[in-house]
N, C-alpha and C positions, 0 to 999 in steps of 0.2 A: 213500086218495088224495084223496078231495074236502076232507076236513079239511085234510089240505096247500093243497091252490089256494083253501081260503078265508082261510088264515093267510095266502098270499102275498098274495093279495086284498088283505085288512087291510096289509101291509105297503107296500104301493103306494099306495094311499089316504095312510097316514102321510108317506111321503115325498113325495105330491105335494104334501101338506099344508104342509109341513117346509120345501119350497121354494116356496111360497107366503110363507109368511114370512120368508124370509129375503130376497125378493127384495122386498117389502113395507119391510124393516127398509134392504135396498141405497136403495131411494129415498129412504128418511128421513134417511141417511147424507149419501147424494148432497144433498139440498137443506141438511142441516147445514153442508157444507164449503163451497159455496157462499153461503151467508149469513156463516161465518167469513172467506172472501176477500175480501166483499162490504165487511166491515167492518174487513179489515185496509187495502182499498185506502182507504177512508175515512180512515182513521187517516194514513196517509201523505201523504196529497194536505194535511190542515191541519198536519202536523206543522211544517213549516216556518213559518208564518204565527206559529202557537204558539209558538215557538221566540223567532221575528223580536219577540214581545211582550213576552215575559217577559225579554227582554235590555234593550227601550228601556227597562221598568219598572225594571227592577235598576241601569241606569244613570242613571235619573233621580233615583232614593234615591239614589245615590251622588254624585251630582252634589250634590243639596241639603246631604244630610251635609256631604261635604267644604266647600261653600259656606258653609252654618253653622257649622261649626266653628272658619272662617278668620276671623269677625267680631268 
């Protein structure tokens, strides 16, 4: 019998263990996903501006082109 309740012992130990880390590994998660949103809202908030640039530029080549071409 005591060799059983030291086995169980041991077995209590490892799962407190077990969930020690895992709940370690939950927070590391948790701040991962959050730094992910962090930089997806980032991405959204310029994506327009970005957008709004690379249109005047592409239009401005195109203007000149067509402009130079016409001379």
């Amino acid at each position: 019998m005591p060799d059983e309740a030291c086995r169980l012992a041991k077995v209590e130990q490892r799962i407190d263990s077990l969930e020690e880390v895992f709940e370690d590994r939950g927070k590391k998660l948790d701040a991962i996903i959050a730094t992910l949103e962090e930089m997806k809202n980032e991405q959204t908030k310029y994506k327009g501006f970005i957008g709004g640039v690379v249109f005047t530029i592409g239009a401005v080549f195109s203007f000149l082109t067509w402009w130079l071409g016409n001379r």
